[in-house]
C-alpha positions as CSV (number, residue, x, y, z in Angstrom):
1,X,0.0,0.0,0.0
2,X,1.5,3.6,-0.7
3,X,1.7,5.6,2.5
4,X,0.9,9.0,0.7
5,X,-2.2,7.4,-1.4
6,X,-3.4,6.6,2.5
7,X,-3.0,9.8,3.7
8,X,-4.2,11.3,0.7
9,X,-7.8,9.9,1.7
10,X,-7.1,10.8,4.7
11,X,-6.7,14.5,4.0
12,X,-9.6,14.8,1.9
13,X,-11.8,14.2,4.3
14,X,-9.9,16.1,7.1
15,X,-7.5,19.0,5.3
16,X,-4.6,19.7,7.3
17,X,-4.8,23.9,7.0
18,X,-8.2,23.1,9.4
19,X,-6.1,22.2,12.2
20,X,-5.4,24.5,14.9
21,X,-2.3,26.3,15.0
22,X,-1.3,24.9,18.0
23,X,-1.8,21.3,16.9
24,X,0.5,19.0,15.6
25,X,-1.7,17.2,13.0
26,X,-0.1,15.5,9.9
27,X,3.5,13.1,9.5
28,X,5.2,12.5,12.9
29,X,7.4,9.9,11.7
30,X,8.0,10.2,7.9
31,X,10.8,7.0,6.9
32,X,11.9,7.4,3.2
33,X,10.0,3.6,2.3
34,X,6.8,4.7,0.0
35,X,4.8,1.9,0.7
36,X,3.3,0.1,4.1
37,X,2.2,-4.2,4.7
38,X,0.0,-3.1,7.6
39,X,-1.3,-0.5,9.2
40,X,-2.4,-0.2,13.3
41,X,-4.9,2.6,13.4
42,X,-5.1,4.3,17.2
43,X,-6.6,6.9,19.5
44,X,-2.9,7.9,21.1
45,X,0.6,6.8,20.6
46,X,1.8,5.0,24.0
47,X,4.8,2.6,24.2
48,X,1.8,0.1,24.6
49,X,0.5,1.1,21.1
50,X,4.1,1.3,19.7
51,X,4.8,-2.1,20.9
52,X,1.4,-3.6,19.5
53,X,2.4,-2.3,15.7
54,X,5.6,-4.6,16.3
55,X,4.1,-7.3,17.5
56,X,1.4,-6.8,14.5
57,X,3.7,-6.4,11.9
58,X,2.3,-2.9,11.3
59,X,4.8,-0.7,9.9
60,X,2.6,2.2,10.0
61,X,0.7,4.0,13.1
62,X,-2.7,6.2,12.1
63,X,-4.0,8.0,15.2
64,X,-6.3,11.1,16.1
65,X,-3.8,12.1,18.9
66,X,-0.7,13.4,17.7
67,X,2.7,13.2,19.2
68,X,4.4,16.9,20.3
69,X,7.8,15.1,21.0
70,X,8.6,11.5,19.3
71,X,10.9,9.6,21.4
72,X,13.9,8.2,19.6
73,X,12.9,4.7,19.5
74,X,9.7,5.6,17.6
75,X,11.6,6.5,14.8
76,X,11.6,3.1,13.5
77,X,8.2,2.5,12.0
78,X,5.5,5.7,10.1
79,X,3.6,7.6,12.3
80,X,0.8,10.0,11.0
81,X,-2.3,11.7,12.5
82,X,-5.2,13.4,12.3
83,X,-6.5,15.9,15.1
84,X,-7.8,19.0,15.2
85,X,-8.4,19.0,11.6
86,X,-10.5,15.9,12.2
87,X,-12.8,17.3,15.1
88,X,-13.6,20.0,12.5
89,X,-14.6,17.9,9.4
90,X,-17.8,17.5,8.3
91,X,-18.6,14.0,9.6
92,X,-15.9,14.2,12.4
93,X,-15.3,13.2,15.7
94,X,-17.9,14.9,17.4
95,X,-20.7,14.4,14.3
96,X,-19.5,10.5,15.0
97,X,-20.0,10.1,18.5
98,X,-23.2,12.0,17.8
99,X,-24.2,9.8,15.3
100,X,-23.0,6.4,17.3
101,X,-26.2,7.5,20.2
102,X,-28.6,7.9,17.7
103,X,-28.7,11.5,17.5
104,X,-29.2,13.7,14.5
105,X,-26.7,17.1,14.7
106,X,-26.6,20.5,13.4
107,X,-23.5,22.3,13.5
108,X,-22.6,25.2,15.7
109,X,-19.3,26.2,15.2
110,X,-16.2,24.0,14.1
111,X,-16.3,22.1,17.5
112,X,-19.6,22.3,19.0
113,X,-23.0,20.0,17.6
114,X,-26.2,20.9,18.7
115,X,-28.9,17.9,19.1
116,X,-32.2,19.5,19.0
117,X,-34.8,16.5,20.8
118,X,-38.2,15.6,19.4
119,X,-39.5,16.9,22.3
120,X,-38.6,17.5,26.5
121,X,-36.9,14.3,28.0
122,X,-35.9,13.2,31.5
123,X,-32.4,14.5,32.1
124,X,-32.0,10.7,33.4
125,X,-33.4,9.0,30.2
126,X,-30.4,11.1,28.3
127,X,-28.1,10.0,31.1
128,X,-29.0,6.6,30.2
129,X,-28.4,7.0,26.9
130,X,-24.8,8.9,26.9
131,X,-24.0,5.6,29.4
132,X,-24.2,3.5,26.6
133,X,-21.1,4.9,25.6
134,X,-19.5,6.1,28.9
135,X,-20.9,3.7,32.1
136,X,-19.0,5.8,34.2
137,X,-19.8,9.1,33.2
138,X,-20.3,12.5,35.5
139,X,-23.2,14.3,35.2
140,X,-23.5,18.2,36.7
141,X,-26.6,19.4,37.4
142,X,-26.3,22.5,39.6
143,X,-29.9,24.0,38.4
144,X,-31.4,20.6,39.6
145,X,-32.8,21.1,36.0
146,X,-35.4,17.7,35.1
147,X,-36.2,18.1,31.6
148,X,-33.8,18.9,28.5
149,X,-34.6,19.4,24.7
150,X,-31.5,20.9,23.3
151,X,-28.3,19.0,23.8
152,X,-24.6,20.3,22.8
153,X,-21.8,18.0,22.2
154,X,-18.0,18.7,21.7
155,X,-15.8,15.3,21.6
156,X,-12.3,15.4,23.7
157,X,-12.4,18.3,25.7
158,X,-14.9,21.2,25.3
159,X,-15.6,22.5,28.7
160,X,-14.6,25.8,27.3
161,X,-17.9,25.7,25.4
162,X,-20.1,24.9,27.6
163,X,-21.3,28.3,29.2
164,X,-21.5,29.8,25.5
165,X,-23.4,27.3,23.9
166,X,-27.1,27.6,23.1
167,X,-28.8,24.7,24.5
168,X,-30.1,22.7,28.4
169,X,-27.0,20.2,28.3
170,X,-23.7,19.8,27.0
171,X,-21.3,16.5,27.0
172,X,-18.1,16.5,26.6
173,X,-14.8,15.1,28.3
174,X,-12.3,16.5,30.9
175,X,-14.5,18.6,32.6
176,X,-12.6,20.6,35.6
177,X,-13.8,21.1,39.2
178,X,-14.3,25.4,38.5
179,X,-15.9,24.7,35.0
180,X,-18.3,21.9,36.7
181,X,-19.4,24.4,39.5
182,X,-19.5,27.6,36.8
183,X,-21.5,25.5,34.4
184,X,-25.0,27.2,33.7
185,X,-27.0,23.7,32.3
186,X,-26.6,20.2,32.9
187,X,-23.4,19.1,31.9
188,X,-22.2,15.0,31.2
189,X,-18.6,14.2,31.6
190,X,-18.3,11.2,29.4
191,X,-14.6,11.0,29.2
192,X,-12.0,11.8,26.5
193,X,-11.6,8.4,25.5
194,X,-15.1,7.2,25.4
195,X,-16.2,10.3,23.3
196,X,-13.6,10.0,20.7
197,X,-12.5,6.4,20.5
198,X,-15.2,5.8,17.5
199,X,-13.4,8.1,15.8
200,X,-10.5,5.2,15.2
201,X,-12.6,2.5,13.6
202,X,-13.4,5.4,10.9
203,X,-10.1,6.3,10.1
204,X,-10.1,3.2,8.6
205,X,-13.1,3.7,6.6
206,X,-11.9,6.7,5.3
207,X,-8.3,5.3,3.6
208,X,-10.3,2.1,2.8
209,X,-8.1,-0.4,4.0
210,X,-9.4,-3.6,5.2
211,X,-9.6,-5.5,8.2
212,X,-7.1,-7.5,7.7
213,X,-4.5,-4.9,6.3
214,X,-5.5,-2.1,9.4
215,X,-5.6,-3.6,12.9
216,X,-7.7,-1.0,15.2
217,X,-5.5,-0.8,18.5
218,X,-6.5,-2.6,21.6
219,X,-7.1,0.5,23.9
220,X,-8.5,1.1,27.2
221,X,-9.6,4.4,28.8
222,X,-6.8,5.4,31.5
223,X,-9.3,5.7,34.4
224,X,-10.9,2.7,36.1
């Protein structure tokens, strides 16, 4: 398979000029070989994943997580990855995860979905719901508020969003003790992991590689 022709797909679907300018999205590890056997297709890069592409046979790592710093030993094997610049595609992360509970979105700005409900709901049946995805989620509710019809959603971490968003209740990942307490609607904490782990298996869609071809990483959220 030719590495570039991957990416290519890749960056059709997610452009790299999208990304923020603080991200790191795009070739980490760039070896002069055109073409890859297999590919392991990840969330982060961790001496864990590392050490699953060589025990694979991968000679190429896809994740959404890039690396700021790549360790010497890395060095040995492609490494390339789509962030920021994949949270703001059409069809991204956050539209995924959406998409994964059953919700229809409308986009609010390059992060932030908003799920507009058929009509009020229990905050508890949503809870429910978002636990389908996250059994360990938080939920904040400091207006003890019962019913909700507009839901926002930014996968990773959006707590930034949450007060400025247009809607009863927001869910997100790594939400902070002063955001929780300053938060003006109900708010779910369903992880960083859990809300953007779907986005791995569609990485693969995207460059078309097969199952047997692109392994999807054997990951686990960091909290228990």
């Amino acid at each position: 398979m030719n590495k570039y022709e991957i990416v290519k797909k890749i960056e059709e679907f997610a452009p790299l000029d999208k990304q923020e300018k603080w991200d790191s999205s795009g070739w980490i590890v760039d070896k002069n070989s055109i073409n890859v056997n297999k590919v392991l297709f990840a969330l982060t890069i961790t001496d864990k994943i590392y050490e699953q592409a060589l025990k694979n046979n991968c000679d190429m790592i896809i994740s959404h997580h890039p690396l700021f710093s790549v360790p010497i030993k890395y060095k040995n094997i492609d490494m390339y990855c789509a962030h920021t610049n994949f949270d703001k595609a059409d069809g991204g992360t956050t539209d995924l995860l959406i998409q994964a509970l059953g919700y229809i979105a409308k986009p609010y700005n390059d992060f932030v979905r908003i799920v507009e409900l058929k009509e009020e709901t229990d905050v508890y049946d949503v809870k429910s719901r978002l636990m389908t995805i996250s059994p360990k989620l938080r939920m904040i509710n400091n207006n003890d508020t019962k019913k909700i019809r507009t839901i926002g959603f930014c996968a990773g971490s959006g707590a930034e969003f949450i007060n400025e968003t247009p809607c009863d209740a927001f869910v997100t990942g790594d939400v902070k003790f002063h955001a929780a307490i300053e938060a003006n609607k109900v708010v779910f904490d369903i992880g960083h992991f859990e809300s953007e782990r779907v986005a791995v298996s569609y990485l693969r869609t995207i460059t078309g590689i097969s199952e047997k071809e692109g392994l999807i990483a054997d990951e686990k959220s960091p909290f228990i």
